[in-house]
N, C-alpha and C positions, 0 to 999 in steps of 0.2 A: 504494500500500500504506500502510495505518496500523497502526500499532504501540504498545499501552498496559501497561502494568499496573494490576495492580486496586488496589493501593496508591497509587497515582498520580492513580487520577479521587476526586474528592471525596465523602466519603460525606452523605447525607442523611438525615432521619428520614422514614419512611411505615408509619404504624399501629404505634411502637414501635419498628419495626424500622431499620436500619442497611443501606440500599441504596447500591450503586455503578451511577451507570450506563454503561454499556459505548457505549452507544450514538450518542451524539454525539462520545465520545473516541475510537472510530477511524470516524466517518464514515457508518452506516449510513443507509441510505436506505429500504430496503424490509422490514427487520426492528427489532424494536427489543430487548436485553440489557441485561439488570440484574443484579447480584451482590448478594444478599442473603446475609447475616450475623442470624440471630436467634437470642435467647438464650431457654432455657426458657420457654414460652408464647407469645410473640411469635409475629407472624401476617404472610403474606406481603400479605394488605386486609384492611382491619376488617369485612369481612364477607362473605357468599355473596351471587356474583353471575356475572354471564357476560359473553362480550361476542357480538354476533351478527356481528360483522364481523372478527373475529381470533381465529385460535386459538394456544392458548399449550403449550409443552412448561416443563417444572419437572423441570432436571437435579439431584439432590443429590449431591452432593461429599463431604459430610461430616455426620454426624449422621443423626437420622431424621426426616422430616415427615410428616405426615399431615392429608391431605386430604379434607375433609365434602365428599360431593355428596349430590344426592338418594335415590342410589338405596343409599347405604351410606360407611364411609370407607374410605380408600386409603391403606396404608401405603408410603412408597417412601424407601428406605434407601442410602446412599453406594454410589456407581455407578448409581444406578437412574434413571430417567425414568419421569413420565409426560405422556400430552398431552391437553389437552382441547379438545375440536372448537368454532367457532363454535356456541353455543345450550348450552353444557354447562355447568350450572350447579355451580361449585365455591368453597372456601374453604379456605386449607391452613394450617398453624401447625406449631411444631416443638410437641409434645408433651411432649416428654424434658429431661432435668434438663441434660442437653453441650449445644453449641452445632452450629445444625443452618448450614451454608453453603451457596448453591445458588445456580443461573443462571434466569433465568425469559424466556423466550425467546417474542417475541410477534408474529405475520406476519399482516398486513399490520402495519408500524410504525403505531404512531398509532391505533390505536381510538377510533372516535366514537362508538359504540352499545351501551353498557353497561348491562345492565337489573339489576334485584334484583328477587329473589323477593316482590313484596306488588302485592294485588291493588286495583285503582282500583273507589274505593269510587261514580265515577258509571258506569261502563261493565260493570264486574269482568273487566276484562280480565286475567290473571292475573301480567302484571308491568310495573314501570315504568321508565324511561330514566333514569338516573342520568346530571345535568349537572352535572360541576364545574364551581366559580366561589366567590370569596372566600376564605372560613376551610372552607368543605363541599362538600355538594352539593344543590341543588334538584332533584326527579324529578317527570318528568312520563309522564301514559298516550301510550302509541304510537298507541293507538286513536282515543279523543276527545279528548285536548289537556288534557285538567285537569291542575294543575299543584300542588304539594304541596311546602312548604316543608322536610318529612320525611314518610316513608315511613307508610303508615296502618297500625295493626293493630287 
């Protein structure tokens, strides 16, 4: 058994925001938890995206967030869950002027296949593989291999 509190693991910045992560402080091996703290605007990624190898549930606690996918946004407010399936393209942000808190919850641990919505301008395959590395990320097509120091528009 492990045992933490969220005051206890050390916070980090990602995209602004104030993450805890849950998931090395008690041991997880096949999921991975983060506690996020964002204050008005601040954003859970800098941007829409998915992953095809893990899908993610976003518990709020406290405040309200709201979540851009394709097909409209998603409001989901203390007590509330939502989840989104491997291929479901999202981006969520606290909207509201309070402070939104929340668990972001992701199975399998470890996501290797995270694509953004922009289409390769030699294939037009309609999205690319976001590789972190350095200060960013390099994305490349899943289809033909072209590789893009940022995302084309």
């Amino acid at each position: 058994m492990e045992h933490t509190t969220v005051e206890d693991v050390e916070a980090f910045d990602r995209a602004g925001a104030s993450v805890r992560s849950l998931t090395e402080a008690l041991g997880l091996g096949d999921v991975a938890i983060n506690h996020y703290t964002l204050a008005a605007g601040e954003g859970f990624s800098s941007g829409m995206h998915t992953h095809e190898d893990q899908e993610e549930v976003f518990y709020v606690m406290a405040g309200e967030a709201v979540f851009e996918t394709p097909d409209g946004e998603v409001e989901v407010g203390a007590g509330e869950a939502v989840r989104f399936a491997p291929g479901d393209y999202q981006v969520g942000k606290n909207a509201g002027e309070g402070t939104v808190e929340a668990l972001a919850i992701g199975a399998p641990k470890g996501s290797t296949d995270v694509r953004v919505p922009f289409a390769c301008t030699e294939c037009d395959s309609e999205d690319l593989r976001a590789i972190p590395g350095g200060d960013g990320f390099t994305f490349e097509c899943p289809e033909c291999g072209e590789s893009y120091d940022a995302p084309p528009v």
